[in-house]
C-alpha positions in Angstrom: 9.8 59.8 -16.4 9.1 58.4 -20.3 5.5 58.2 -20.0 5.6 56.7 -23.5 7.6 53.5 -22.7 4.9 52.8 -19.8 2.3 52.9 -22.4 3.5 51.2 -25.4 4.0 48.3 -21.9 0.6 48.2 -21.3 -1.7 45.3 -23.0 -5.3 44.8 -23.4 -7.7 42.3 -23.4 -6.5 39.8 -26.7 -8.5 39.6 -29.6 -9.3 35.5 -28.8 -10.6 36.4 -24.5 -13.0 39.2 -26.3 -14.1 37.4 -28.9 -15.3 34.9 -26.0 -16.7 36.9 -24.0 -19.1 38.5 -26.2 -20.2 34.9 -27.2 -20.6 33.9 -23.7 -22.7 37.3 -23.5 -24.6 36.6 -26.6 -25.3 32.8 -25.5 -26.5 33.9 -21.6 -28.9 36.7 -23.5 -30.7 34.4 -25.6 -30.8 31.5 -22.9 -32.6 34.8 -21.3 -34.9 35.5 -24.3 -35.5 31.5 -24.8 -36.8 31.0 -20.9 -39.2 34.1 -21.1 -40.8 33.5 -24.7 -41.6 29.3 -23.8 -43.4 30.9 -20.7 -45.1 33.1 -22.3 -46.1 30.4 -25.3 -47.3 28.4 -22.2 -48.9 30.8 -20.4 -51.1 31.4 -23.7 -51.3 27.8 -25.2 -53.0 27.3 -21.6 -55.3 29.7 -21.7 -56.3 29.4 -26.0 -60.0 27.7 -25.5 -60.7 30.3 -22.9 -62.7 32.9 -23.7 -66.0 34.9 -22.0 -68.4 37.3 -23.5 -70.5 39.7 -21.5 -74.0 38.7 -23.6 -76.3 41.7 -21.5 -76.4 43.3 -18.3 -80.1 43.8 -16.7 -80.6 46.7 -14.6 -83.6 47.3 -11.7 -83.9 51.0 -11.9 -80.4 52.6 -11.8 -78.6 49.7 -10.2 -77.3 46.4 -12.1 -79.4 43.4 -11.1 -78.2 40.6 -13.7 -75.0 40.0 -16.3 -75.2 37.7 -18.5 -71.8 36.1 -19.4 -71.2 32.9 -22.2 -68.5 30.6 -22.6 -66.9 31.5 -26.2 -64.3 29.4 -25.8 -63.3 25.4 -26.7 -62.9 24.4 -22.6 -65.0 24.9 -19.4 -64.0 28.0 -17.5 -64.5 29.1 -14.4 -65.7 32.2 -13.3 -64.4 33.5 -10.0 -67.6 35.7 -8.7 -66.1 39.1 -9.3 -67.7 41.9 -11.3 -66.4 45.1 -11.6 -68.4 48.1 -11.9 -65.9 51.2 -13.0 -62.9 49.3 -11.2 -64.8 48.6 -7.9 -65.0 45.3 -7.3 -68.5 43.5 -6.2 -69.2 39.9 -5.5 -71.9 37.8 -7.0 -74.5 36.5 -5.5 -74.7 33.2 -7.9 -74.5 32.4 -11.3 -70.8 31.7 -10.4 -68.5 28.1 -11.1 -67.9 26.2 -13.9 -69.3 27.5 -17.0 -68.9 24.9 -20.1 -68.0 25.8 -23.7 -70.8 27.4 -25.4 -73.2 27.8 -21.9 -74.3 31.0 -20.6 -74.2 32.1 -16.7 -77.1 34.6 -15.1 -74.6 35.9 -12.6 -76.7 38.0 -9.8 -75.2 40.2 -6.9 -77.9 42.9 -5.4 -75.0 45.2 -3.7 -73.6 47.7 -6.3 -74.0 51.3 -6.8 -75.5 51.8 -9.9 -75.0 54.9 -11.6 -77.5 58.3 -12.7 -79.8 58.0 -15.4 -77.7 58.0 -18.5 -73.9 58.0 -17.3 -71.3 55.2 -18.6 -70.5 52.1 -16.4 -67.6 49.9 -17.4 -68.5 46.3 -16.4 -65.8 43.9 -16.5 -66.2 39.7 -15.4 -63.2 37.7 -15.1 -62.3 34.1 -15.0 -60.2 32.3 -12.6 -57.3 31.2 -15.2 -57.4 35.4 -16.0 -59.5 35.8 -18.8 -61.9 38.4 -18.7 -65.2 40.2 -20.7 -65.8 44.0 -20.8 -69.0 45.7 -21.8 -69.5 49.6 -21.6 -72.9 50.0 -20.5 -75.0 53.6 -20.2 -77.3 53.6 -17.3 -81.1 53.7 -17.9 
């Protein structure tokens, strides 16, 4: 058999179908890159005015009684009535809701589990649109 006659046969692709493809490639890739980057613009363009600073947390012996939380931000945000305390999540009491621009919200909760005289507690409030505040607080 002449293996060299079956090979000098043989074709590939043309130069024209691969220049194609690789601009239907690149025009599917940036369609890609285009959908995810407007979500993410409008993901953050909603979320621009909102913004919530932990102001001071109150303890009552070892265990967190009070955090005090304002409204940084340009809109009204609301917070959901979570606080975490080193990644456990407690529910408040009150001092939850709507919180306008510029107010401040007492939020209480009475279950938690404090910490011992002088270690670190991470305390983190978040919103309901995903905005959050984190303090790092030492125990009294």
């Amino acid at each position: 058999m002449n293996y060299g006659k079956i090979r000098k046969n043989k074709k590939a692709i043309s130069p024209i179908i691969a220049t194609l493809l690789l601009i239907a490639i690149a025009v599917v890739a940036s369609l890609v890159v285009y959908a995810w980057v407007m979500d993410y613009i409008g993901y953050q363009t909603n979320n621009a005015g909102n913004s919530v600073v932990i102001q001071s947390v109150h303890f009552s012996g070892q265990k967190i009684t009070d955090v005090y939380v304002q409204n940084m931000g340009t809109s009204t945000v609301t917070l959901d009535g979570n606080v975490y305390i080193n990644g456990t999540q407690y529910q408040a009491n009150s001092g939850t809701g709507a919180l306008p621009a510029g107010n401040t919200a007492d939020i209480k909760f009475s279950t938690n589990p404090g910490a011992p005289s002088g270690q670190m507690m991470t305390i983190k409030v978040t919103t309901t649109s995903g905005t959050y505040s984190q303090v790092v607080q030492q125990a009294p």
